[in-house]
C-alpha positions in Angstrom: 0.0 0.0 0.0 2.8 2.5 0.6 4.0 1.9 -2.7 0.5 2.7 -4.4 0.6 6.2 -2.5 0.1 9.9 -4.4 2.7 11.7 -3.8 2.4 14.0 -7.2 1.7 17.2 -5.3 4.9 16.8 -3.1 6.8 15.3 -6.0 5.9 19.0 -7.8 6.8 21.2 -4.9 9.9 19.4 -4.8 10.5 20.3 -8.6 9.8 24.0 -7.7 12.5 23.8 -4.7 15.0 21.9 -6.7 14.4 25.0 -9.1 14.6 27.7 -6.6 17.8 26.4 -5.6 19.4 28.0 -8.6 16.8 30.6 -8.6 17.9 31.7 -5.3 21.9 31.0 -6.0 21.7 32.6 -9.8 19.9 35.9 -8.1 23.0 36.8 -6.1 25.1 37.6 -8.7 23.3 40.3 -10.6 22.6 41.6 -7.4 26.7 42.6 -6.8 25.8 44.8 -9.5 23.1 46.4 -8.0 24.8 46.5 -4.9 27.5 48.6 -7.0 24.9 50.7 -7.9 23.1 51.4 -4.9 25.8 51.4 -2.3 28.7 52.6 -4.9 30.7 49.7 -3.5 33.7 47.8 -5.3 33.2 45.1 -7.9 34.4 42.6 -5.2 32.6 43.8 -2.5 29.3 43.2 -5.0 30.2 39.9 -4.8 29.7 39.8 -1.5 26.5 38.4 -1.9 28.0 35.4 -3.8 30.1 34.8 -1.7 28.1 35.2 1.5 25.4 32.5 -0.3 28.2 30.1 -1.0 30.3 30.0 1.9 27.3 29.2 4.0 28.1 25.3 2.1 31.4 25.4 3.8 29.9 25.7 7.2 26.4 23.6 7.1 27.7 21.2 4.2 28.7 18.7 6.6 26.1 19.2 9.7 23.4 19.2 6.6 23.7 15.2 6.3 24.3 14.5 9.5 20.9 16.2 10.1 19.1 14.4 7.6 20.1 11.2 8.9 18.6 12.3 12.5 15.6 14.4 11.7 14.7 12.5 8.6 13.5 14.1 5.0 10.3 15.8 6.1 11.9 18.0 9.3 14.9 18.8 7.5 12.7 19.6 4.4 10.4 22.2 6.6 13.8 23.5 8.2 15.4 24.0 5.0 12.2 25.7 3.9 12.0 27.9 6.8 15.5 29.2 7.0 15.4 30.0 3.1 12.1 32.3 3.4 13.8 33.8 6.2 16.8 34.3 4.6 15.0 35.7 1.0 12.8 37.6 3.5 15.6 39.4 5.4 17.3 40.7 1.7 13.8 42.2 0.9 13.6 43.8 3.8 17.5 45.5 3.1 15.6 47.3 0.1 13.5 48.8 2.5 15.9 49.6 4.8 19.1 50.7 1.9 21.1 48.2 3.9 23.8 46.8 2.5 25.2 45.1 5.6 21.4 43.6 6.1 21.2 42.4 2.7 24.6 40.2 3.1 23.0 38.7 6.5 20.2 37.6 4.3 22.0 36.0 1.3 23.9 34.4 4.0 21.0 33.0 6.1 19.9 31.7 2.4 23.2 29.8 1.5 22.5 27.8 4.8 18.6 27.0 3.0 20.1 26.3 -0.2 22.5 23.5 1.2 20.0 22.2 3.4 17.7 21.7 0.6 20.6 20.7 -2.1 21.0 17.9 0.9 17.5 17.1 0.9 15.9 17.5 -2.8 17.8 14.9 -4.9 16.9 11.8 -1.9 13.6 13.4 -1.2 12.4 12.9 -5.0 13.9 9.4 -5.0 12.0 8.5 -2.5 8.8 10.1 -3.6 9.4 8.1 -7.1 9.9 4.8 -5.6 13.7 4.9 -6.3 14.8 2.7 -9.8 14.3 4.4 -12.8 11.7 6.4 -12.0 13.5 8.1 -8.5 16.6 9.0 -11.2 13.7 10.0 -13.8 12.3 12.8 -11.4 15.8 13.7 -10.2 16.4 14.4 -14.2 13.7 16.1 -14.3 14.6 18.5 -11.1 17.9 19.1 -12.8 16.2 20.4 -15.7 14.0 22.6 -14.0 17.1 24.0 -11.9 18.5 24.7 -15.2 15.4 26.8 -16.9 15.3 29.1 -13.5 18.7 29.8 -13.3 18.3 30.7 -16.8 15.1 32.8 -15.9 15.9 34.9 -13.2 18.9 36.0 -15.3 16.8 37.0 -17.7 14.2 38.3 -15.4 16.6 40.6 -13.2 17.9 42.1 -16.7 14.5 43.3 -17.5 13.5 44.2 -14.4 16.3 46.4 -14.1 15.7 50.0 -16.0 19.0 52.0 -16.1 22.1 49.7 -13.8 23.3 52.8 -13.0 20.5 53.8 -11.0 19.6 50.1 -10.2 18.2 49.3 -6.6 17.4 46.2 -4.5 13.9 47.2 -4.9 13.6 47.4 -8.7 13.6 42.7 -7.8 11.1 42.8 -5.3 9.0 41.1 -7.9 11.6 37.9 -7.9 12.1 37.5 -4.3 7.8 38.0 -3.7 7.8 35.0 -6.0 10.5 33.2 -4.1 9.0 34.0 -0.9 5.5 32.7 -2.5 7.2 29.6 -3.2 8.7 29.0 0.3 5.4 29.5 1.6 3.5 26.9 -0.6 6.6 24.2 -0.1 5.9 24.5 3.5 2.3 24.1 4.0 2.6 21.4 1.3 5.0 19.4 3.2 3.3 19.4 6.4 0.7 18.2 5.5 2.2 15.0 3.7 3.4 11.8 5.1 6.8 11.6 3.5 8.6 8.3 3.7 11.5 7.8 5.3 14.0 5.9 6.1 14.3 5.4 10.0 16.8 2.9 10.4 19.7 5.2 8.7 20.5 6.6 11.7 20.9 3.3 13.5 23.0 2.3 11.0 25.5 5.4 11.6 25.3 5.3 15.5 25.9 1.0 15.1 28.8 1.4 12.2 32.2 -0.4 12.9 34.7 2.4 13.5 37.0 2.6 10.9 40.7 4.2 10.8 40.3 5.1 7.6 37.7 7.7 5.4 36.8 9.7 2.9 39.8 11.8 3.3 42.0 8.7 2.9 41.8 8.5 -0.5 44.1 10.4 -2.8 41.5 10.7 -5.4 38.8 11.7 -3.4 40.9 14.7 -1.8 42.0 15.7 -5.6 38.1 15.2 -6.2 37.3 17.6 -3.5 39.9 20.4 -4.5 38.1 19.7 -8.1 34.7 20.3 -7.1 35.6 23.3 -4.8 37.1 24.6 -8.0 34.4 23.8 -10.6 32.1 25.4 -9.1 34.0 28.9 -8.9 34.3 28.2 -13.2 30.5 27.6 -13.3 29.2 30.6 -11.2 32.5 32.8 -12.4 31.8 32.6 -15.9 28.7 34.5 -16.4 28.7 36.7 -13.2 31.7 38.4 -14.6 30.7 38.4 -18.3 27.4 39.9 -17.3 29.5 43.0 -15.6 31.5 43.4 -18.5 29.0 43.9 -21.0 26.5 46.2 -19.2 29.5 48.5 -17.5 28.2 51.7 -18.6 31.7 53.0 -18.1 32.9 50.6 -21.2 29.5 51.0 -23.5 31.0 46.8 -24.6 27.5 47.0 -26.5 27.8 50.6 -28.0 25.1 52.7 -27.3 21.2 52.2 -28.4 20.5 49.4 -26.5 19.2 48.2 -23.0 22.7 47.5 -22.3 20.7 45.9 -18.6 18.6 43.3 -20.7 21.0 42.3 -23.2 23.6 41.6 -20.5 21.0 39.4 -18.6 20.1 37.7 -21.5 23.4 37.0 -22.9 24.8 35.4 -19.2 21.2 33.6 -19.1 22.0 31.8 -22.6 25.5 30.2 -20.7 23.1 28.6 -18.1 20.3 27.4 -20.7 23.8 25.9 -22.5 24.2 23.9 -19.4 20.6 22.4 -19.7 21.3 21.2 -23.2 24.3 19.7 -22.6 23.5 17.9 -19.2 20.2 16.5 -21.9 23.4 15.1 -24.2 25.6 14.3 -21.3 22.6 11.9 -19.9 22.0 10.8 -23.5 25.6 9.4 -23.9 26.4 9.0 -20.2 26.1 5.3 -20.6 28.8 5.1 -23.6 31.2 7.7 -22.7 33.3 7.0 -19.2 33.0 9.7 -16.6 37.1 10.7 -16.8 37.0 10.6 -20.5 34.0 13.2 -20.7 35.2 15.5 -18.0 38.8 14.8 -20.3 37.1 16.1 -23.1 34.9 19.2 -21.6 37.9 20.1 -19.4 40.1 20.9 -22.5 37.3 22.6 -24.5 36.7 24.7 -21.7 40.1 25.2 -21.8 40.4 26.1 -25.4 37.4 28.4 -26.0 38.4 30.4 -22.4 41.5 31.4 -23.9 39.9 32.3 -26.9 37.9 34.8 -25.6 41.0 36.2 -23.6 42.9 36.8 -26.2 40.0 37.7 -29.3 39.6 41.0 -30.5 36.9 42.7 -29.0 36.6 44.7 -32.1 35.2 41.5 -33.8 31.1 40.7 -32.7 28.5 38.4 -33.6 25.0 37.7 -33.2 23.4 36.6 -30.7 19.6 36.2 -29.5 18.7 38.2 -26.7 16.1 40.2 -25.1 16.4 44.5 -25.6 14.0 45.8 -23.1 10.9 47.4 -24.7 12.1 46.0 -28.4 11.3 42.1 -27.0 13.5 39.6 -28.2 16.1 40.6 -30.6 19.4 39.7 -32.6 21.8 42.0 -31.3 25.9 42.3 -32.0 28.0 41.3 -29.3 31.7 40.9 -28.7 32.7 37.5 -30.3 34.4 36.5 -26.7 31.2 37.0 -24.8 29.7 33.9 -27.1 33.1 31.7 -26.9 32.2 32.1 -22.8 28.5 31.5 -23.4 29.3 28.1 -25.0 32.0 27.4 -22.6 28.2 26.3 -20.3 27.9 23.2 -22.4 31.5 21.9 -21.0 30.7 23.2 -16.9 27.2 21.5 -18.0 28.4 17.5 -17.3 31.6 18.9 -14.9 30.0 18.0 -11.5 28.6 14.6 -12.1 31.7 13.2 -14.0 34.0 14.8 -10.9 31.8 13.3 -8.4 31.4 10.0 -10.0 35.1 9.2 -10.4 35.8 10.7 -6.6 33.4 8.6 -4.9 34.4 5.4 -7.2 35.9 2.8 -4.8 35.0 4.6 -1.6 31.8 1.9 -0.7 30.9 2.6 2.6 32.6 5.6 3.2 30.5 7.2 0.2 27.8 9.3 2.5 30.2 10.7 4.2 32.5 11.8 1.2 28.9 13.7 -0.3 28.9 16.0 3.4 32.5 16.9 2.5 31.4 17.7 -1.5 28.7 19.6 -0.2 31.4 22.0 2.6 33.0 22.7 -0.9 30.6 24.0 -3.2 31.9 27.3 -1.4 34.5 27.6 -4.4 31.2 28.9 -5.8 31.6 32.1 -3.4 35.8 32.4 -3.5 36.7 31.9 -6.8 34.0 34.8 -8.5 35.0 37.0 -5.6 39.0 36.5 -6.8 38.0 37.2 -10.4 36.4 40.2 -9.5 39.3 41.2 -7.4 41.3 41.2 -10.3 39.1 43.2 -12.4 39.1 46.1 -9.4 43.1 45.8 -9.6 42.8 46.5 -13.3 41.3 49.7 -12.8 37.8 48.0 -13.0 38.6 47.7 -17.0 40.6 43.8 -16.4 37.3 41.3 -16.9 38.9 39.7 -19.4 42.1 39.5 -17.8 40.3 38.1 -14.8 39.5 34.8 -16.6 43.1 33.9 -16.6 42.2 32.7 -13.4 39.6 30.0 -15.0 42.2 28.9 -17.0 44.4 27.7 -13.9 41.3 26.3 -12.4 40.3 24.0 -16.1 43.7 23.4 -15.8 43.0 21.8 -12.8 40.6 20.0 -13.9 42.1 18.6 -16.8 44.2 17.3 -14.7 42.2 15.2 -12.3 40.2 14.2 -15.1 43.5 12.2 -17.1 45.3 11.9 -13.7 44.5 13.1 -10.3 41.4 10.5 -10.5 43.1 7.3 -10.5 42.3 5.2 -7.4 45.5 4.4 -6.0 44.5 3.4 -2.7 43.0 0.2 -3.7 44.2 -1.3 -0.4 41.7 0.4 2.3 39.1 -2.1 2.8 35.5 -0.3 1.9 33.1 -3.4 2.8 
């Protein structure tokens, strides 16, 4: 009978959170630049928010599992919930009051939700699918979704926003009502359904054999980590710092006559709608093509069309579709290195599940708590943009492309791991 259950209303909220997830993450980084604007702060200090959002991984990454094996899906769901309408709610509130200390405080309190939830989504919709095929189907399908609203609320923020010289927390309001809306809705929903769990995990932990060894014992799995601390800072880097370029007014990249705002938005939105299509063709030939040979490949593309776009003219443009404001959607001339970095989104796209695929390979038991350490390092996602950024204020606040030598290094990296750093040479540590 518990088999036979409806859980298609949860199942959807679910969806909607594994959406708002990137929703909430993708917001904070056109908000540095309206943070420039309104508080006339430093392009790294606009990042603040980024950072703020992601180093919150580094401190609840770990607790986040442990707590889901205690409390169980639906408490740490409603937790997770809570904390990120509080969070979302507090940087509202820092429009009101022109706060941009307040308005940090929030997008930190939100990073907390965001890992809780990143914790709890992807086991919560296996378990609402019945696990198998159709558990993985509706964690595809969540992936998806996460893809189209990070996309959206690109887009969104660039057309929200009028002039990004006069830009204000308040001209958002719209996206964070919705968020908050969302919040709301997950909540009540959850409540009121009996979510199944799985009680005897934490029996299983307190029972466990103590082991000398762990996660941390294997040389591959520590390379793994670095990897993933660092692909993440490539995936939210990227477009948070091609989005500044090419809608500083002070460098009119997209000469004058356009919603310099929208086109921007539009134009950083296309590198994460790139990511959905290629995590569609990465699931589509994930069973044919090894893990280390496809983060090989992607690795030294990204690689290739990053340098590119460092060392194009910026003299040379093509077309791209985009929105440009009150004209709608439009094909507009843009610098040819903002496209090479909008198709370097179809190499981040499959970068996180090859990296943690060959990391975890080997580790058997100690696999749950290698994911709590993953999770503390999806705060590259806060430290590397805020270094890029760095490097463009040490430029004179003219160096974006300049700061992308920094990806470079960090694809570098990757390429590494992906031919080398992943081998499993500690084939000796029993894992039974």
């Amino acid at each position: 009978m518990e088999q036979k259950r409806n859980y298609i209303l949860p199942i959807i909220v679910m969806i909607f959170l594994f959406g708002m997830i990137s929703f909430v993450t993708n917001l904070a980084s056109p908000m540095g630049d309206i943070l420039k604007s309104q508080f006339g702060v430093a392009n790294w200090m606009g990042t603040l928010g980024v950072f703020a959002n992601f180093i919150a991984y580094a401190i609840m990454g770990y607790p986040a599992g442990n707590m889901l094996s205690r409390l169980g899906y639906k408490k740490t769901a409603l937790i997770a919930v809570s904390i990120g309408f509080i969070g979302v709610g507090i940087q509202t509130l820092s429009g009101t009051m022109g706060s941009f200390g307040v308005y940090l405080l929030g997008a930190f309190i939100a990073g907390f939700s965001m890992c809780l939830l990143n914790t709890v989504v992807n086991p919560m919709l296996n378990k609402l699918g019945g696990g198998g095929n159709k558990g993985n189907q509706l964690i595809q399908t969540g992936g998806s979704f996460n893809s189209l609203c990070g996309t959206a609320v690109i887009i969104l923020t660039g057309l929200l926003i009028p002039n990004i010289t006069e830009a204000r927390i308040s001209d958002v309001f719209p996206l964070m009502y919705t968020a908050l809306a969302v919040f709301a809705l997950a909540f009540i929903v959850i409540a009121l359904t009996d979510i199944p769990e799985s009680p005897k995990q934490a029996d299983k932990e307190q029972t466990e054999e103590k082991s000398p060894y762990g996660p941390l014992s294997f040389r591959h799995f520590v390379l793994g980590a670095a990897a993933i601390f660092v692909y993440v800072g490539i995936e939210v880097g990227i477009p948070n710092v091609l989005n500044k370029w090419l809608q500083n007014p002070d460098l009119n990249v997209l000469g004058s006559g356009v919603n310099a705002e929208a086109i921007a938005g539009s134009v950083a939105a296309t590198y994460w709608l790139l990511m959905l299509v290629g995590r569609l063709l990465g699931a589509a030939v994930g069973s044919k093509v090894s893990a280390r040979k496809m983060l090989s490949v992607v690795s030294l593309a990204g690689l290739v069309l990053v340098f590119a776009a460092i060392v194009a003219p910026q003299t040379v443009s093509v077309v791209l579709p985009a929105f440009n404001g009150a004209k709608g959607f439009d094909l507009v001339n843009v610098p040819v290195n903002a496209a090479l970095l909008v198709l370097v989104g179809l190499c981040t796209s499959v970068m996180w599940g090859g990296i943690f695929n060959l990391a975890v390979e080997g580790l058997g038991k100690y696999t749950e708590k290698a994911s709590g350490i993953f999770m503390v390092l999806v705060c590259g996602g806060g430290i590397l943009p805020l270094l890029q950024n760095a490097i463009v204020d040490l430029k004179g606040g003219e160096g974006y492309l300049a700061s992308y030598w920094l990806i470079i290094a960090a694809l570098a990296y990757l390429l590494f791991y992906a031919v080398i750093g992943s081998k499993n040479v500690n084939k000796d540590i029993p894992v039974e």
